[in-house]
Each structure stands twice: as structure tokens, then as C-alpha cells.
C-alpha positions in Angstrom: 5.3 37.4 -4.8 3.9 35.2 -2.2 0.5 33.8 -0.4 -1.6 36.7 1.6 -3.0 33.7 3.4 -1.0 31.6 6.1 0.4 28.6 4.6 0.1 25.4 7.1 2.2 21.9 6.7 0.8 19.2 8.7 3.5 16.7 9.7 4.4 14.0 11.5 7.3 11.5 11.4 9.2 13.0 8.5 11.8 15.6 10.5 14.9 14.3 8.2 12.6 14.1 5.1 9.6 16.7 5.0 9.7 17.2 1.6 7.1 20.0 1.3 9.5 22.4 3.2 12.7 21.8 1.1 10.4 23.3 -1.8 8.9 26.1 0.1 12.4 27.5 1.5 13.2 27.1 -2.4 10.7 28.9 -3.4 11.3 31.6 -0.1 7.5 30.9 0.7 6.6 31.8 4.5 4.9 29.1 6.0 4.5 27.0 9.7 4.9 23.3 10.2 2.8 22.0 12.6 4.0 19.3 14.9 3.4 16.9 17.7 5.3 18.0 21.0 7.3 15.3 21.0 9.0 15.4 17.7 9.6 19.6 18.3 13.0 19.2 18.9 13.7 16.6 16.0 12.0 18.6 13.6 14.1 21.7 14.6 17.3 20.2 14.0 16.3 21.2 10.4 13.9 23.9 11.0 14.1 26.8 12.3 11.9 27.0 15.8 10.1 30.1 14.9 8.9 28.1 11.6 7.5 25.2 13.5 4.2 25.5 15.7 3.5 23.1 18.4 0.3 21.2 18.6 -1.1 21.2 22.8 -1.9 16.8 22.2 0.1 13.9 20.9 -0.5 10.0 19.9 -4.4 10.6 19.5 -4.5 8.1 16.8 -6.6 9.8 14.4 -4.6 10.8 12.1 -3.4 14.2 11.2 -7.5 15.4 11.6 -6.8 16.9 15.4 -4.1 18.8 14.0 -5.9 20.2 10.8 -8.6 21.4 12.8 -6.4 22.9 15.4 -4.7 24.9 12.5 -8.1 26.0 11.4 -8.8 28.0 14.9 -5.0 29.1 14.6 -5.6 30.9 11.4 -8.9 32.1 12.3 -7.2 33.1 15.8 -4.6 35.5 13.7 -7.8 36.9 11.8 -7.3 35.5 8.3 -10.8 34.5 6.4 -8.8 31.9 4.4 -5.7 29.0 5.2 -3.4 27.0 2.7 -3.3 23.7 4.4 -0.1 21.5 2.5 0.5 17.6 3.1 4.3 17.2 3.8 5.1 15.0 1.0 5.3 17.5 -1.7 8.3 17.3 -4.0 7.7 20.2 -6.6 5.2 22.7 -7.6 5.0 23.4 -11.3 3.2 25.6 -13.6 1.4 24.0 -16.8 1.2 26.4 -19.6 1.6 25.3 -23.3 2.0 21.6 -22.8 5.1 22.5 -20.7 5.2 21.7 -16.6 8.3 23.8 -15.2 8.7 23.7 -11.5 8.0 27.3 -10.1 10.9 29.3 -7.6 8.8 31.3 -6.3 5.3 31.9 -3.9 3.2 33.5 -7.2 1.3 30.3 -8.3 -0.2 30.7 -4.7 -1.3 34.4 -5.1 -2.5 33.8 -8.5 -5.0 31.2 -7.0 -5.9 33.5 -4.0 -6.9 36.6 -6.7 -9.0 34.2 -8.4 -11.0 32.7 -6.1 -11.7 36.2 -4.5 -13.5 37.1 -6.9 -16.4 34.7 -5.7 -18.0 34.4 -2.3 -19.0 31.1 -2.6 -15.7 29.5 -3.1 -15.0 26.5 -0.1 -11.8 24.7 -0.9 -9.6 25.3 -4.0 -6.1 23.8 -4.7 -3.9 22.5 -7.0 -4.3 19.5 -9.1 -1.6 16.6 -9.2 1.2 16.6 -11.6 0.7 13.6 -12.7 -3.1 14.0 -13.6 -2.6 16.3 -16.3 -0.1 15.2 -18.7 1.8 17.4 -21.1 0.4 15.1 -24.3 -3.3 15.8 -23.1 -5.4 19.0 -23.7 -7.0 20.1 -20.2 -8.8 23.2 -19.2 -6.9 25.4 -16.7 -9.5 24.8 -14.0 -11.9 22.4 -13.3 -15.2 23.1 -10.8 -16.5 21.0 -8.2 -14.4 18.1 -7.6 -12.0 17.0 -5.0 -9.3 19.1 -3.8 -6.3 17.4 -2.1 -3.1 17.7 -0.5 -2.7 21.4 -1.4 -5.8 23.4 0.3 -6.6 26.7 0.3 -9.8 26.6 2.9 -12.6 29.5 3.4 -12.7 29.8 7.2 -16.4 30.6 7.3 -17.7 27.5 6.5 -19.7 25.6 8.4 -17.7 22.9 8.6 -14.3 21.1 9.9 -12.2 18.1 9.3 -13.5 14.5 10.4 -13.4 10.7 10.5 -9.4 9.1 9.7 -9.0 8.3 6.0 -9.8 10.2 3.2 -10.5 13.6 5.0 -9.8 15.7 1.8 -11.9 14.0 -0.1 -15.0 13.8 2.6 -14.2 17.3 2.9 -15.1 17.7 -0.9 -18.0 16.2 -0.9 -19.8 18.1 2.4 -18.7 21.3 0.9 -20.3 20.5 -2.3 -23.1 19.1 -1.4 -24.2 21.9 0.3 -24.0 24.3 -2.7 -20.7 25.4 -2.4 -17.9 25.4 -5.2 -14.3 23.7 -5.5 -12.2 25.0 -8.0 -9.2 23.1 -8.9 -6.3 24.6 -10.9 -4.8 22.4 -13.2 -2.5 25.5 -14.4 -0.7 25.0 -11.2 0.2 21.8 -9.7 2.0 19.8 -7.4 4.2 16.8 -7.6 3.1 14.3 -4.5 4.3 11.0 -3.5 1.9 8.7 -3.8 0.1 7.8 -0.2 2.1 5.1 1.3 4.8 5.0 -0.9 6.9 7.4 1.9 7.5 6.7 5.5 6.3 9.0 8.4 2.9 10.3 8.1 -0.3 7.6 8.4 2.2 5.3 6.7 3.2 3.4 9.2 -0.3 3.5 11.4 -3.5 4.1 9.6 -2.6 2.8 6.0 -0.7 -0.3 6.9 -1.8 -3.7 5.7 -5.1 -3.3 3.7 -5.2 -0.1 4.5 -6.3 1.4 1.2 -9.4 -1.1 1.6 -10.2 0.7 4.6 -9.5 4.0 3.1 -12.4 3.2 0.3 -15.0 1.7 3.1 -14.8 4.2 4.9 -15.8 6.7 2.6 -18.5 4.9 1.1 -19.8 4.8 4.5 -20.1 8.3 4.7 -21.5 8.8 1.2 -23.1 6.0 0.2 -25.2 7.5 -2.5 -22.4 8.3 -4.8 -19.1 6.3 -3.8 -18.2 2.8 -4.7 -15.4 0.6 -3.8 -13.7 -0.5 -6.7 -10.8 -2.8 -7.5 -7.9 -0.8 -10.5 -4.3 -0.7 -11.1 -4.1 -3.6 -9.3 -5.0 -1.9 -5.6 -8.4 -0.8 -4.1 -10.0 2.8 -4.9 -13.0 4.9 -3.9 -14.7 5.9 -7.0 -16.8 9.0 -6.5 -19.4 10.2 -8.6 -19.3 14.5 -9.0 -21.8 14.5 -11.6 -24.7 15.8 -9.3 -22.2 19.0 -8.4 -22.0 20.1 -11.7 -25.1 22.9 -11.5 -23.2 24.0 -8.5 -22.7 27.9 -9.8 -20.1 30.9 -9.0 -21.2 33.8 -6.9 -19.2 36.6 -7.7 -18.8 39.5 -5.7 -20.5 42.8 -6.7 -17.6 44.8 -6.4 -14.6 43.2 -8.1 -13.9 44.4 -11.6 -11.9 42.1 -14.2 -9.1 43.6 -16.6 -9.6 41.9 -20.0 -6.1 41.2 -20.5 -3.8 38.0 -19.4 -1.7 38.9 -16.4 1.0 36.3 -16.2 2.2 38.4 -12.5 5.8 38.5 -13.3 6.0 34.9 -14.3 8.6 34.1 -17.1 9.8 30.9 -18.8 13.7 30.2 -17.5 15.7 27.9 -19.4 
């Protein structure tokens, strides 16, 4: 079973290494990589051409934001209300059920997602959390409302809104959405493994997020929401810290004509040894 909605990798840098796409051909997950015209023919010596979509600009030095809007208007061009948008540094995607985090072979975590947030109209970004934010010693819900979503996007088309500014553009993302009333919903029954941001080559690595980069990355969101992030100094590196707590009365809409079975539908999904 696989995704109804068109599933997006934004990329750049990483032709010999996009880590994202290994798992998704794994997992026989359709999907387009979206890539500067430049690296087009490096990235094809792995990837098949009709996979790979070419962005029309190159070298803006923004980051990957010209190319996540631009994929935006190319889903809304095809006449889909909804887009997964996937970070190309994903190594594994894993379902969490009983304690236990097995990596997934197929596209069903994604259309178990879709069917739930469909059932509300007032739904702005959902995705999956990371794998190592939920450990398998720790008792956590199987969704969590109106928080950041990041790296693994599934995006309502209609709202009023698009990506912006350099660093932290999930997580400013977030915020807008909920701060106009909308909800977030992020699945901790599904997740993905990620390499930690500037821990892999290609990417911002090796522009944006050089030298004190992550400083810049905090600043910079505190200057768009000043009223609930602070800069703060952990684990030995700087972090935004944001506060959600004024989200939390943000409530569900859900939509008059969708009707719930009252029984667990795991969609095919079994436990392999």
C-alpha cells in the first residue's frame, strides 16, 4: 500500500549518498527528487531521470526554501490538495508498536497517516516523529497535537502560507500554522531515523550551517517569534527552545461526512522476524 499524495525529496549535494531514496526504492514507494540543474546528470547516474524533477534556478543561496516552494505549485499544478515533502537524509522508517521499532518495507505507514488526518479539515502539517525521540523504554502516546513537524511533511495545500527565511523553515513553519488556529499532528507510531543536521555532507552542511551555524539557526528563529522562543545553550551545542503550550486549545475539525469503524485496522501490517 502506498501514499495517494505525491511524495517530494528535496536534495542537493548528496547524488552518491541520498539516503532517503535508498529507503523509498526499499520500501517500492513512488516519489520525485527534486534537484538543482546542475547536479541533474550526477544525480541520475543513480536515479532513474523520470524519478528526478528539475528545479528552473540554481545557487540562490537560500537554502533548500526556493525549492520547497517550487514543489508546492508542482503538486498543486498536478491537482493534489496535499504533498509529503522528505529531507534527503533519512536512513529508515519504522513503526513503534508495543515498545518494539521495526523498520517498515513498505509505503503503508504513509497511507495510514493520510486516512487519519482526513478525517479533519483543519489539519496543516502532519509527519512523523524522530526515532530517536521516542524510546522503546518510555511510554508515549501514538500522536501528539500541535507541535513541530520536521523532516517528514505531509502539507495541506490550501493554506495560506509557504516556506520562508533560511534556517529552521520546518519549525517556523510550525509555528505560523499554529498560531493561526490550525492543528499539527505528529505520529509517534511511525517514525523516521534522521541524521542529525550537520553530521552529513551535502545539503546546508557545507553553506548555511558551517561555523556557528547552529547559533544562527536559534537567532534566527527567535527573531521571528520572539514571544515564545529562546536561545539556549544543552548538550554542549546551541538550541531554540520553543514554547507550544499556548497551542494546546488548538481543537480538531472533523468532517461531517466521514464515519469511524470501531475496530483497530492494522492495513495489512504484520510483525516479520
Amino acid at each position: 500500500m502506498n501514499p495517494s499524495y505525491p511524495v517530494y525529496i528535496v536534495s542537493k549535494g548528496r547524488f552518491n549518498n541520498c539516503l532517503t531514496v535508498r529507503e523509498l526504492e526499499i520500501m517500492k514507494v513512488p516519489y520525485k527528487i527534486v534537484v538543482e540543474p546542475q547536479e541533474f546528470d550526477l544525480y541520475n547516474k543513480n536515479i532513474a531521470a523520470e524519478k528526478i524533477l528539475k528545479l528552473p534556478f540554481s545557487n540562490l543561496n537560500q537554502g533548500s526554501i526556493p525549492a520547497r516552494n517550487w514543489i508546492w505549485d508542482h503538486s498543486i499544478s498536478l491537482g493534489f490538495d496535499k504533498h509529503w515533502i522528505l529531507d534527503d537524509n533519512i536512513e529508515g522508517f519504522h513503526r513503534l508498536n508495543r515498545n518494539m521499532k521495526p523498520k517498515v518495507n513498505s509505503g503503508t505507514i504513509f497511507k495510514c497517516a493520510e486516512d487519519f488526518i482526513n478525517r479533519y479539515s483543519n489539519v496543516a502539517l502532519s509527519g512523523f516523529n524522530y526515532y530517536n525521540f521516542c524510546k522503546t523504554t518510555d511510554k508515549v502516546p501514538p500522536i501528539v497535537f500541535n507541535t513541530r513537524i520536521y523532516s517528514c511533511i505531509l502539507i495541506d495545500n490550501k493554506i495560506p502560507f509557504r516556506w520562508r527565511g533560511i534556517y529552521n523553515e520546518d519549525t517556523d513553519l510550525s509555528i505560523r500554522v499554529l498560531k493561526s488556529g490550525y492543528c499539527t499532528i505528529l505520529f509517534n507510531a511511525f517514525l523516521i531515523g534522521k541524521i542529525t543536521t550537520m553530521r552529513m555532507k551535502g545539503g546546508n552542511t557545507d553553506t548555511l550551517y558551517k561555523n556557528d551555524g547552529r547559533k544562527k539557526m536559534a537567532e534566527s528563529l527567535k527573531e521571528q517569534h520572539p514571544d515564545i522562543v529562546n536561545v539556549v545553550w544543552k548538550f554542549n551545542r546551541w538550541h531554540h527552545s520553543v514554547n507550544y503550550k499556548p497551542f494546546k486549545n488548538n481543537k480538531l475539525i472533523k468532517k461531517n461526512n466521514k464515519v469511524f469503524a470501531n475496530k483497530i485496522n492494522n492495513y495489512g501490517m504484520q510483525l516479520i522476524n
